[in-house]
C-alpha positions in Angstrom: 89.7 132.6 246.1 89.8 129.8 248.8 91.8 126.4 248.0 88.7 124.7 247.6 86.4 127.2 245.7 89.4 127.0 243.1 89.6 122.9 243.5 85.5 123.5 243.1 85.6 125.6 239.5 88.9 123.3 238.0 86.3 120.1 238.4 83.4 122.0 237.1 85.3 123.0 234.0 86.7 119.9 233.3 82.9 118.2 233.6 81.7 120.9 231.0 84.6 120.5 228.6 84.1 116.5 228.7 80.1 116.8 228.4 80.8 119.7 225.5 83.4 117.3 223.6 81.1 114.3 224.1 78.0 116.3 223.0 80.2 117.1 219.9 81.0 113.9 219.4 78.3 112.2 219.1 76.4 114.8 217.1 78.5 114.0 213.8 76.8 113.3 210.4 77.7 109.7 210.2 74.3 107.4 209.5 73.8 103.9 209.5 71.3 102.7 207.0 69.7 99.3 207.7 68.8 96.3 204.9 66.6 93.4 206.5 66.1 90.4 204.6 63.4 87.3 205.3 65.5 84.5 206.3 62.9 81.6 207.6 59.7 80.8 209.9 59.7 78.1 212.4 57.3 76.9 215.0 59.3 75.9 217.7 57.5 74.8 221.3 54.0 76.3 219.6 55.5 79.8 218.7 55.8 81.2 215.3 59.6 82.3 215.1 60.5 84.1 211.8 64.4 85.0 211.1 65.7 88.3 209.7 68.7 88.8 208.1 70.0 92.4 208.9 73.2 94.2 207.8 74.3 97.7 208.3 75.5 99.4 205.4 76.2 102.7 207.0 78.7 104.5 207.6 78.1 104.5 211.6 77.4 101.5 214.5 73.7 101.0 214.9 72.3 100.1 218.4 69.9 97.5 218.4 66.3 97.3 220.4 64.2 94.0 221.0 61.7 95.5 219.4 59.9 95.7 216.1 56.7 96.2 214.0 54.8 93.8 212.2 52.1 95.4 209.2 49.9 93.5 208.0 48.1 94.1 204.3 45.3 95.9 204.2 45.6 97.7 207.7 46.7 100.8 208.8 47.8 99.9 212.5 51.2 98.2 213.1 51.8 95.3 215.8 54.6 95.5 218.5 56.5 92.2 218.3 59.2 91.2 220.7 62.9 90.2 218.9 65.8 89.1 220.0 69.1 90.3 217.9 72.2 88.5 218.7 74.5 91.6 218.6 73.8 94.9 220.5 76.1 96.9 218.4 75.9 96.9 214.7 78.9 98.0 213.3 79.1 99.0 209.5 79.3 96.5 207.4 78.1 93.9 210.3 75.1 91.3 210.0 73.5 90.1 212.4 70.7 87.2 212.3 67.2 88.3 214.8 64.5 86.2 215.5 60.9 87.7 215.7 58.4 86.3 217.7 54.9 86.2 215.8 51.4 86.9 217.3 49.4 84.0 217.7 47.0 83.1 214.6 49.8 85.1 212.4 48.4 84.5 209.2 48.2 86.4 206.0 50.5 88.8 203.7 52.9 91.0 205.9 56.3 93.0 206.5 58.3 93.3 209.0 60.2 97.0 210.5 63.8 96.6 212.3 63.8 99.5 214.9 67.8 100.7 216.3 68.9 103.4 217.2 71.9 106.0 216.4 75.0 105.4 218.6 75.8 108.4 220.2 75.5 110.0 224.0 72.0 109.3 224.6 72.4 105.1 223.4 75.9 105.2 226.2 73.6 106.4 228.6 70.8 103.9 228.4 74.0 101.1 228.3 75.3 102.5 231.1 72.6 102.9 233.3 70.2 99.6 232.1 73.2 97.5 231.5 74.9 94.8 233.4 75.7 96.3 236.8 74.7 99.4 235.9 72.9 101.6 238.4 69.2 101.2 236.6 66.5 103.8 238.3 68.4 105.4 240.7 70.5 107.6 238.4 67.7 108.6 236.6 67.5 112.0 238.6 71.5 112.8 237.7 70.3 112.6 234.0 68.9 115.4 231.8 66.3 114.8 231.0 67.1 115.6 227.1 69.8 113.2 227.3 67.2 110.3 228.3 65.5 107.4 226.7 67.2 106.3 223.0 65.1 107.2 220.1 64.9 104.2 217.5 65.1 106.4 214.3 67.3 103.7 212.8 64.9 101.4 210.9 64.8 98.9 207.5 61.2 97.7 206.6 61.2 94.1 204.4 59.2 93.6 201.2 56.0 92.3 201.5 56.0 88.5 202.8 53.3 86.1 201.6 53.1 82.6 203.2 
């Protein structure tokens, strides 16, 4: 075997033992579990702005996702609604405070659904490659494609708010 066929198979192996240890890592059975509290609504500058308290009480970090759902009473669709968390990573124990921006004409009985997602391989991906500096689009062809896109299967749903 030529020097380089053997310097070729050392760098492959290493690769495969760091993905396999990875993979193993961050298929554990730790969960976080979510609580989301109604803090407040505001209209600030002509937008409704309503304030969630959430805390992880889990026993794993939580990645948060400015998005969330809004239900009203009554109907069976759920609304998109943009939010802003102030920390990316929920840690257990953590709370963090995230403001939800409100459709227009928001009126009516309602709850609010927090969407995160697990940490694991798949959420250090998305950081990596959508984060600051990162390499955004043009690594998306060195990525599995079962290792892309974060599913947000971490969520926390409020009672029932009436205003």
């Amino acid at each position: 075997m030529s020097k380089s066929n053997r310097k070729s198979l050392v760098i492959g192996l290493a690769v495969g033992v760091v993905l396999i240890v990875a993979l193993r890592y961050s298929s554990g059975a730790r969960n976080p579990k979510l609580s989301v509290t109604y803090l407040t609504r505001t209209n600030d500058s002509g937008r409704s702005i309503a304030q969630f308290g959430i805390t992880n009480l889990g026993d794993a970090a939580a990645i948060s996702w400015p998005q969330g759902r809004i239900e009203m009473f009554g109907q069976a669709q759920t609304v998109p609604v943009a939010c802003r968390p102030k920390l990316h990573r929920l840690l257990p124990g953590e709370g963090d405070v995230v403001q939800v921006f409100l459709p227009q004409g928001f009126q009516g009985r309602w709850r609010f659904t927090c969407l995160y997602a697990r940490e694991g391989i798949r959420s250090r991906i998305s950081d990596w490659q959508w984060g600051a500096g990162g390499p955004g689009p043009r690594a998306n062809r060195f990525i599995p494609s079962f290792l892309k896109g974060v599913p947000l299967d971490v969520n926390a749903t409020t009672d029932w708010i009436d205003e």
